[in-house]
N, C-alpha and C positions, 0 to 999 in steps of 0.2 A: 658376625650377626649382632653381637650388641651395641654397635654403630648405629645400625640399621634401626634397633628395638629402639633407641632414644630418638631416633631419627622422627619427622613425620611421616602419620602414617596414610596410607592410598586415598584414604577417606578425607583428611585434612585439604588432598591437591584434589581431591575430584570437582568438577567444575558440576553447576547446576545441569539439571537435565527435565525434560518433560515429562507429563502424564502420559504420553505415549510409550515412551520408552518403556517406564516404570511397568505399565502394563503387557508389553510386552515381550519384559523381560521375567514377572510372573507368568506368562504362560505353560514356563516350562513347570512350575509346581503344577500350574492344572493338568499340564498333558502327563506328564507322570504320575498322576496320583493312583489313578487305578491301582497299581503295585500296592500303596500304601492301603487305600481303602480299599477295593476289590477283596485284591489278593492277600495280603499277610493280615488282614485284620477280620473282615466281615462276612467272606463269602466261600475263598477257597480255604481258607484255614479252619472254617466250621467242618468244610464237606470232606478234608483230607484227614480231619479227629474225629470223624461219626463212623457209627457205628459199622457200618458198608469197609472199613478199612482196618479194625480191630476192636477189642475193649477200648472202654473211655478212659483209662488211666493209663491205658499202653501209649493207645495214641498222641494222647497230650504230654507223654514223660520224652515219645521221640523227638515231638516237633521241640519240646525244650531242648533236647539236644541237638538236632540238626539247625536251630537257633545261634545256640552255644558255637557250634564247630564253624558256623559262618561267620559269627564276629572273630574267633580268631584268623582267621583268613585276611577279614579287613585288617584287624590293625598289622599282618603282615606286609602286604599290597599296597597300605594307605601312604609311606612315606616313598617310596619307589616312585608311583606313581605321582603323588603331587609335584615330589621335585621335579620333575621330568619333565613335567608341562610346564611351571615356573621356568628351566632353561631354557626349552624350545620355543617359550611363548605361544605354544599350541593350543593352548587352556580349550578354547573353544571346540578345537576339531579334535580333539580326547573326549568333551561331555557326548559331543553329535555321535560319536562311535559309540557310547557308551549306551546313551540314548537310545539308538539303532538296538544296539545287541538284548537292553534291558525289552525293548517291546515283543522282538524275537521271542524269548524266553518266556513274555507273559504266553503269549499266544502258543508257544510248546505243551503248556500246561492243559491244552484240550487235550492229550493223546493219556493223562492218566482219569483210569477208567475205575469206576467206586469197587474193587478187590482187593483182600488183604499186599495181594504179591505185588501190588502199584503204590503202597506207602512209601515206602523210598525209596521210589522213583520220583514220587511228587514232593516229598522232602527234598529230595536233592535238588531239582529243578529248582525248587521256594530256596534254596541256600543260595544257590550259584547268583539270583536274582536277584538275592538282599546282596548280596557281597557288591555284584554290577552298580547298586540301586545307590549304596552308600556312599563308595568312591565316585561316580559320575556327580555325588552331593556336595562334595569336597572339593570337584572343578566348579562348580555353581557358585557356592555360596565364597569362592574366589573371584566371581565376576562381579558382584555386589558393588563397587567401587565404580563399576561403570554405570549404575543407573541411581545412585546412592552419595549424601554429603554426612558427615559427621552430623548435620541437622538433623536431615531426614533418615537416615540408614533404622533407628526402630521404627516406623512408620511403613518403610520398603520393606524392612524382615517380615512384618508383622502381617502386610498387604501379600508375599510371595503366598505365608503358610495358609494366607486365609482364601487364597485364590486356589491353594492346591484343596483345602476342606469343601469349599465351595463346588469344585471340579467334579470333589467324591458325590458328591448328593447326586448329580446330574447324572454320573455314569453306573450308580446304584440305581437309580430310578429305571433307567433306560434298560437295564438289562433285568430287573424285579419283572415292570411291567410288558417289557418282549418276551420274553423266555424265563421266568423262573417263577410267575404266578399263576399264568394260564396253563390247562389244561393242557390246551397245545396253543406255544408259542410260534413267533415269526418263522417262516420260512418250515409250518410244522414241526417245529422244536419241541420235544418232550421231556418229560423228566426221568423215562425210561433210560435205564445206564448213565445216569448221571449226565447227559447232553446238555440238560439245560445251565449247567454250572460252567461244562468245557467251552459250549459253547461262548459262552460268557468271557471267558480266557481269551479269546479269539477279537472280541470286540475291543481288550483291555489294550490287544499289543496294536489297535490300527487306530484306537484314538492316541495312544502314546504318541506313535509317529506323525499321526497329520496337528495333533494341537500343540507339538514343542515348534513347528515351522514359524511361527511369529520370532523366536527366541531366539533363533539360528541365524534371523535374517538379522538382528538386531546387534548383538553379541560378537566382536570380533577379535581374533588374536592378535597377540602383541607379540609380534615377533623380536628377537633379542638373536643377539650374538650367538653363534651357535656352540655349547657344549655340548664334552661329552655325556652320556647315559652312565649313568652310575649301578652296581647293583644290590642285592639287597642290606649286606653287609655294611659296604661302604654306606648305604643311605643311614643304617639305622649308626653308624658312627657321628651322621652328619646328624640325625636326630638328637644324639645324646650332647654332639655341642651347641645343638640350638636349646637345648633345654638347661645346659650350665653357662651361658650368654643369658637366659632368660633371667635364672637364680643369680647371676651376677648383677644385673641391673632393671629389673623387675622382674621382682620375687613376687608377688600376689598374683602376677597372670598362671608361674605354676601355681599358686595355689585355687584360682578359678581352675585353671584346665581339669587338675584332679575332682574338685568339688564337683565340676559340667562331668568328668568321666563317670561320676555314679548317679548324679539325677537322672541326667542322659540315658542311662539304664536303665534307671528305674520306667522314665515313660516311654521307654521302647516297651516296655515288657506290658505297659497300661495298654496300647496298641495291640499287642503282638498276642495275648490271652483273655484281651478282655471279650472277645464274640464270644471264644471257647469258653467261656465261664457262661454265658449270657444264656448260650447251647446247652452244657453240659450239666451248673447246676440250678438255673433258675428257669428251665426249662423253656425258651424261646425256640419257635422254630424256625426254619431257613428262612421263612418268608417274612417273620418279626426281627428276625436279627439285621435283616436290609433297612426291614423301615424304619429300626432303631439307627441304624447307621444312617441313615440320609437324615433321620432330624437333629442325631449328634453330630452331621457333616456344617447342619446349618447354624448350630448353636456354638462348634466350634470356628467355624469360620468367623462369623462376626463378634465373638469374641475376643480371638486371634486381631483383628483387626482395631479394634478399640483399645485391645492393651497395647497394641502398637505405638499408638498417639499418647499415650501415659507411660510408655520407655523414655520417650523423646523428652518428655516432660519430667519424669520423677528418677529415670536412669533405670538398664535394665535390672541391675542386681534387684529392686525391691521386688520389681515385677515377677521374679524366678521366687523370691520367697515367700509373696502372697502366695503364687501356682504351687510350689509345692506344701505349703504348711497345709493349703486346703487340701491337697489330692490325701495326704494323709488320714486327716480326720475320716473323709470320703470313703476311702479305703477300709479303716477301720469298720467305720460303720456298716459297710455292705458285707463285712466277715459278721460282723455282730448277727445281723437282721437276715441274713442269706432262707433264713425259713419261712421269709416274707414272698419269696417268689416274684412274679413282675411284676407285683403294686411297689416293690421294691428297687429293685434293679435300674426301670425305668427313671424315676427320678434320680437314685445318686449314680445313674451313670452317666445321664445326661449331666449333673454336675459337674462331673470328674472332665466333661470335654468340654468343660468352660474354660478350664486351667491347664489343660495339657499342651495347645498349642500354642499360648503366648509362653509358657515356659519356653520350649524351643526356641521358639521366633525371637526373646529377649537372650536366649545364650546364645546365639547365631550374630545377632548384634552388639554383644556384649565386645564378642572375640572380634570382628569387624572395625571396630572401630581403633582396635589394637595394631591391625596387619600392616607394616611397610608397605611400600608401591615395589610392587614386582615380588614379593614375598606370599602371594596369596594361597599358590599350592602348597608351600611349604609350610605353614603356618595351620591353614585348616586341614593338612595332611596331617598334621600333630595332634589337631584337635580330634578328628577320625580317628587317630591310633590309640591315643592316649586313654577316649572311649573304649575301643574294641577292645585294649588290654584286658577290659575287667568288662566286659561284654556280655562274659559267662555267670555272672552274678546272678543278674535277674530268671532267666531260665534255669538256671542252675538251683536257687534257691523257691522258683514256682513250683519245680517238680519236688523239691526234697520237701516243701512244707505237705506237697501232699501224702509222702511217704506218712510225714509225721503224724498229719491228720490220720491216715489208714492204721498206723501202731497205738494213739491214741482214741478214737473213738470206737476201730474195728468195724467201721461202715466200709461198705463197696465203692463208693463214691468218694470222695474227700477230697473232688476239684475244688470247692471253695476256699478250702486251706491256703491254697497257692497265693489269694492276694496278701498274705500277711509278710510272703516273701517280696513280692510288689512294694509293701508296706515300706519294709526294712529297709530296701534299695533307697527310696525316694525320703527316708527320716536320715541315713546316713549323708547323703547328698545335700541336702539341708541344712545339719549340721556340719558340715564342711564348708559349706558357702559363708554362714552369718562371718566369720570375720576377714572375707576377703574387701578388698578394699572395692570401692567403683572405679569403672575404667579411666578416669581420669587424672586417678593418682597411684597408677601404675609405673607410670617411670620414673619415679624418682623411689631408690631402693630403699 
């Protein structure tokens, strides 16, 4: 492997390619997004922590943990997997299954019904989903090379995540105004027993499958000499000498990977509780937290897209450290102000998704520009595991700050506490990034 790591990488031989392509090689961020914004962030994750399914600190301490126990899952899964498709050259027809299964699973999530005894039931569904949703991420953003040059690859990151944000507004609108505003929605849809949220589920997993079909047709494997399947053992043996090849001849990519495994966290957890906080302590209801979601869907997307064009130009590392120094201040401040309510909320959280998605989108291209040709699962299977390792942070430390807040103030409430742990993830993250080097003076140790 450290051959390879000095070698050029996929990105260097990728020949130019079209605006077509490019486009519809983001469709797979749009047709997927629903998962991201629907379900784990704006719509089922409010209705699976209210009150119809337990106290607000029970529910929110679960979903931290059934959060928690699905990132460990990935970074077990993550290096099996990617290798696997890296041998067989199957890259493609791994994502299409994955794809398949993730939409499956959205659409499962109609059959839990607002009762305590269906918490987890819908936790576990929302795990198995995030676990599918991450690794199916790790054969994608392995395909990147095909529609991507060292030129343009922050431009294409930047374009997938903005086409997936983009996606969200659309498929938030469509299901706000069918079924989750009116009275009675499409097809007589009510809000009696939670229908209008399930059925909502339902829309999430048949736009999945019909808008990834541009991506499928576009995207092809590269089939290779046939090895054997390795299993888990052996993969994480093979992990550990891709990471002392990395330390032998670029030492600052481990030290990005680490730095990206805790920001990483940290904006998973900005996703992953920010509705729940929006719900729980600044009172928004189901019907504000959509339309907050589709104008943070719009503010992140074209944001995501403009810092794209200023990866290309200024390289991604400054881009991750503008995104996170802000999300911090951000952070702080909505713990400060929390008794401001949604004169509140609404502006610094519409902030915080100015910065959330080009962070992603510049450490997705950060690592991209690093990856050998034919290395791709193997590499963003690293970059998946090496995250999930420490997965459990941010969940981990949202629930415990609220412990702390409940032993500290002895309020009932003290969901707000949790973004200080949010906070911590993405300052530590920060501070491990400032002195990694830019990707382009990575190989030389």
């Amino acid at each position: 492997m450290p051959a390879d790591i000095i070698g050029p990488s996929a990105l260097d031989l990728a020949p130019p390619t079209s605006r077509r392509r490019v486009l519809a090689w983001g469709m797979w961020d749009w047709g997927t997004q629903p998962f991201n914004t629907v379900i784990t962030t704006f719509v089922f994750s409010v209705y699976i922590t209210s009150e119809a399914f337990g106290a607000t600190n029970t529910t929110s301490t679960a979903l931290a943990i059934s959060t928690a126990l699905a990132g460990l899952f990935v970074a077990v899964l993550a290096p099996v997997l990617g290798q696997n498709s890296d041998r067989s050259g199957r890259t493609v027809s791994h994502l299409r299954a994955q794809t398949w299964l993730l939409a499956g699973l959205s659409a499962s999530l109609f059959f839990v019904v607002p009762e305590p005894g269906f918490l987890w039931v819908g936790l576990g569904l929302l795990a198995v989903g995030s676990v599918v949703s991450e690794i199916a991420g790790v054969n994608y953003n392995s395909t990147i090379d095909q529609v991507a040059t060292t030129r343009t690859v922050g431009r294409v990151s930047g374009f997938g995540w903005g086409m997936g944000y983009l996606g969200g507004i659309i498929v938030l609108l469509l299901i706000y105004f069918a079924f989750i505003q009116p009275d009675v929605g499409l097809f007589g849809v009510t809000s009696a027993n939670g229908l209008d949220i399930r059925v909502s589920m339902l829309v999430c997993g048949v736009w999945t499958l019909l808008f990834t079909i541009p991506a499928f047709l576009l995207l092809k494997d590269r089939p290779r000499e046939r090895t054997p399947r390795v299993g888990v053992a052996q993969s994480y043996r093979l992990v550990w000498r891709s990471i002392r090849g990395l330390w032998a001849v670029s030492r600052h990519t481990v030290y990005f990977l680490l730095a990206s495994a805790l920001f990483r966290d940290g904006l998973a957890g900005v996703f992953a509780f920010g509705a729940i906080l929006a719900a729980g302590t600044f009172g928004l209801t189901a019907g504000d937290v959509i339309i907050f979601g589709a104008a943070a869907n719009i503010v992140a997307g074209v944001a995501t897209m403009g810092f794209g064009l200023l990866d290309d130009r200024l390289g991604p590392k400054r881009v991750i450290l503008i995104s996170l120094g802000a999300l911090v201040v951000l952070g702080i401040l909505i713990f400060v102000l929390h008794d401001g309510g949604k004169a509140v909320f609404w502006p610094l959280g519409l902030a915080m998704t100015v910065f959330v998605g080009p962070a992603q989108a510049a450490s997705r291209s950060f690592l991209a520009r690093l990856v050998p040709e034919g290395k791709g699962g193997e590499i963003f299977g690293l970059y998946a595991t090496t995250g999930r390792v420490v997965s459990f942070l941010s969940p981990l430390l949202f629930g415990l700050f609220i412990a702390v807040g409940a032993a500290v103030t002895g309020q009932e409430n003290t969901q707000y506490w949790g973004i200080l742990g949010i906070v911590v993830i993405l300052a530590a993250g920060f501070a491990v990034m400032i002195p990694v080097k830019e990707h382009g003076e990575h190989r030389v140790s």
